[in-house]
N, C-alpha and C positions, 0 to 999 in steps of 0.2 A: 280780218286784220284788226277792226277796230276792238274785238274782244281781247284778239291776243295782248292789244298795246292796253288793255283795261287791267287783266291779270298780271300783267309784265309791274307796272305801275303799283297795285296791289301788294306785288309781292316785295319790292323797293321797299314800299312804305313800314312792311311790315320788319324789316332787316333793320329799318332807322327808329323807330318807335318801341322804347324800353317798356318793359312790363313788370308795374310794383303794387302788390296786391297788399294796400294802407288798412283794409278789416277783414276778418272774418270772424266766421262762428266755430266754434270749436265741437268736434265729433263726439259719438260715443265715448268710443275708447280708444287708446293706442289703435287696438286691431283693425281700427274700421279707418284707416287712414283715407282712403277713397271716402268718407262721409264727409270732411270738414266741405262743410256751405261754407259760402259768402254772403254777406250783407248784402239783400235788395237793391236795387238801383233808387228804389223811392224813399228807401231806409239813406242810403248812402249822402242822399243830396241832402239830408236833414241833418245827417255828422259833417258831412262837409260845411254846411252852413253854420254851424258853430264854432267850426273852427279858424274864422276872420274876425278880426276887430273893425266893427264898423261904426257908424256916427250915432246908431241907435242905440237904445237897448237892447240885447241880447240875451233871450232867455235861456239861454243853457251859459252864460255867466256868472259867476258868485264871488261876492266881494269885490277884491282891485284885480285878482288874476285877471291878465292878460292872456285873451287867446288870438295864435295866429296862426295862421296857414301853414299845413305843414308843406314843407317842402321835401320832405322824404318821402314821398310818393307824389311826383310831376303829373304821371299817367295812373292809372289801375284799369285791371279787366276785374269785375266782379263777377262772381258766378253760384247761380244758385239750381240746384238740379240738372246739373250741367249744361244749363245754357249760360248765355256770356251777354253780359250787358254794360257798353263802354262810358266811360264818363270823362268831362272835361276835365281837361289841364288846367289844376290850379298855380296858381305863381304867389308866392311869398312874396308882401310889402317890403318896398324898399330897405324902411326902417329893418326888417326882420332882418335883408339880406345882410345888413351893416351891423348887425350887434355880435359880438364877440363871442366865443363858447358855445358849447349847445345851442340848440332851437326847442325848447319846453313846450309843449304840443299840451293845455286842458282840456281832458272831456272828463262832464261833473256824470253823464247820463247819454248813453247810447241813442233813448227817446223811442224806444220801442219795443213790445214782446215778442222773444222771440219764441216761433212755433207756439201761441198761445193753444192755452187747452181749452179741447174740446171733448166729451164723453163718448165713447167708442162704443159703437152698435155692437151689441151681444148673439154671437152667433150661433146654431148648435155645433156638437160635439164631432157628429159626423162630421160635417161640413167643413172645421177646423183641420180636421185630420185627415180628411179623405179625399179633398177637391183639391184644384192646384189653386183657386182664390182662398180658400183655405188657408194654405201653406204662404200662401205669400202673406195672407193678413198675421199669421201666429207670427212671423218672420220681422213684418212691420213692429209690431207687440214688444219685439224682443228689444228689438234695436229702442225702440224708444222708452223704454225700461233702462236700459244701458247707458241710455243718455242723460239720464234723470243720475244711477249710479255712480258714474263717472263726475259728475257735477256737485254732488254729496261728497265724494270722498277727496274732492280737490278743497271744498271747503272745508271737511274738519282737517285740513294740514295747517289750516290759518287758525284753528283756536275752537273752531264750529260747533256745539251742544245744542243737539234737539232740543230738549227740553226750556234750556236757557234764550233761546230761540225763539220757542211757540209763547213763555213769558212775554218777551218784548214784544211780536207781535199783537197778542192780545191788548198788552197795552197801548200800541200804536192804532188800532183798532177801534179802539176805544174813543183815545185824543182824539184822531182825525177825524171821527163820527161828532164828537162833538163841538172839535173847535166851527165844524160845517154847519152844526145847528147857530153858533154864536153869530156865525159869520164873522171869526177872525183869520179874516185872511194874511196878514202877516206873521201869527205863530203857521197859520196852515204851510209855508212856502218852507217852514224847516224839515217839515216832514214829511212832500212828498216834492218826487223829481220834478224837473222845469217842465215837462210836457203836462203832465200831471196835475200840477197847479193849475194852470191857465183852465185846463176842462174843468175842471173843479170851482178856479175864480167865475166862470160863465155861469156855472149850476148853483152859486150862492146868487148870481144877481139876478138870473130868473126866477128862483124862488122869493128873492127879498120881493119883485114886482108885483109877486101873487099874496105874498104871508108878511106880515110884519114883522112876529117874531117864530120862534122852534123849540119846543119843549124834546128833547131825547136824552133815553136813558137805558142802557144795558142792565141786564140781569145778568149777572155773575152766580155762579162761574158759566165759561162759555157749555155749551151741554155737548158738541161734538167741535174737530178740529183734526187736520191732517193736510199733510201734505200733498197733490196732486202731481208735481213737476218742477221738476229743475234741470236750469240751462245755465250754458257758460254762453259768454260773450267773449271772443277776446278782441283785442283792439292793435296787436303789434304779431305780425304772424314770425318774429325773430325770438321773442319774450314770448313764452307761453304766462309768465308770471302775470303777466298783467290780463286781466281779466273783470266782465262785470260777470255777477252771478244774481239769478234770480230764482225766486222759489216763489212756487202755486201754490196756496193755502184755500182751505174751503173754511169759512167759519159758518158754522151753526148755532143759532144764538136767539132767545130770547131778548124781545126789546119792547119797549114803551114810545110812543110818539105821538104828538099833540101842537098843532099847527094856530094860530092868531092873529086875527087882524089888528091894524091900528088901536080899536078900542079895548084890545085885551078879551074879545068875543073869541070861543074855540069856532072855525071853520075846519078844519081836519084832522081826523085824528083821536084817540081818547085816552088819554095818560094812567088810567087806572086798568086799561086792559095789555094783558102781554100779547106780542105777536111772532111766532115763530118764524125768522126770517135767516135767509142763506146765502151769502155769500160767498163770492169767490175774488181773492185779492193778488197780486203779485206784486210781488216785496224788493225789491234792487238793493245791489250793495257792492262799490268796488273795492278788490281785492289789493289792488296796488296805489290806491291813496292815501297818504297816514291819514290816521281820525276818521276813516272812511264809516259811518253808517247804515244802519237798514232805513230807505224808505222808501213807500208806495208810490210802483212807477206803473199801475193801470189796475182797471176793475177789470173782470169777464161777464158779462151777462150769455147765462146760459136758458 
């Protein structure tokens, strides 16, 4: 009995408890409608946290917007691989319920990669073709090709050039390499996302502890460079328009580096030797903010 009155109860609650799913990620393609994920539960409570004005500061804030709670999503079920992961009920400030007109919802930056990339074990040819782990890996392959595809062709609806593209980045590439060696961290916060900054603000004041000052310098042009990965993010599952989009980049690149203590002595580093180094960056930009830009929302160490 007492289970029955457990399920009876269960299912009560479930009849009274509305279901409004406030993110998700967006799929392949049309055809793979069954693919759209949803944003993490650990992902979620990081957008949800931005989206309250509280007595702090707030870093995913910019300027005087005002952010607050939304109330167009009381409940949500998030779901990622088809499991379900539930989150609290947030309630909109007083102040918010009393203002007239809309309710304007900021988010400058999602705050996280999504499906970061990793390099895919190379299999052989039999194996690809002739096994059923085979078939399921070429199948994975496909889909997340599709989802890179699909992510590209959403973007150049908005204006989007490769080439005009891998430009800005390299220069973005560049700046942000070096405003890090200056350690200015207030141009640094225009050019990459708020999560972004703070790891970055951490990694200038550990270095400043150890080095006084940072000699870097690029060798142009870059020697390799390409795309890895692209994803959509969306953030209103009514609005497909609104969306973040992010792209994988590998640079490959000749550099110079040369490290100083207080007395202007080199401790690390030798500025007259090139060293071939490689990374991997991922670039954020939303699609539905005017004046929206590209900027560095994480690194990959592979």
């Amino acid at each position: 009995m007492a289970f029955l009155r457990r399920l009876l109860t269960n299912h009560a609650l479930n009849r009274t408890v509305g279901v409004s799913e406030s993110a998700y990620l967006l799929g392949s393609s049309r055809s793979y409608s069954s693919g759209v994920s949803i944003v993490p539960e650990i992902y979620s409570q990081n957008i949800s946290s931005c989206l309250c004005k509280d007595h702090g500061a707030l870093p995913w804030t910019r300027g005087s917007t005002m952010t607050l709670r939304s109330s167009l999503a009381p409940k949500s079920l998030l779901y990622l691989n088809e499991k379900r992961f539930a989150t609290a009920q947030p309630k909109a400030p007083a102040q918010a319920r009393q203002m007239q007109g809309a309710l304007k919802v900021s988010i400058s930056s999602p705050g996280f990669i999504y499906e970061p990339y990793a390099p895919r074990e190379a299999i052989p040819f039999w194996r690809r073709w002739f096994t059923r782990d085979g078939w399921r890996r070429t199948k994975d392959d496909i889909i997340l090709e599709l989802k890179s595809a699909y992510a590209i062709a959403k973007l150049r609806k908005s204006g989007y050039s490769k080439q005009k593209f891998y430009t800005e980045a390299v220069d973005l590439y560049k700046e942000i390499n070096t405003l890090m060696a200056n350690g200015d961290k207030t141009s640094l916060r225009k050019a990459v996302t708020e999560k972004m900054y703070s790891a970055l603000k951490n990694e200038i004041k550990q270095r400043e502890s150890m080095w006084s000052s940072v000699n870097w310098e690029l060798i142009e042009p870059i020697i390799k460079m390409r795309t890895l990965r692209a994803r959509l993010i969306g953030v209103d599952r009514n609005d497909l328009n609104k969306v973040f989009v992010q792209l994988t980049l590998e640079f490959l690149a000749k550099q110079k580096f040369e490290a100083y203590d207080s007395k202007g002595v080199t401790v690390a580093g030798d500025k007259t030797k090139e060293v071939l180094v490689r990374d991997i960056w991922v670039f954020e930009k939303s699609l539905f903010h005017p004046g929206a830009y590209w900027r560095l929302c994480g690194r990959i160490k592979i």
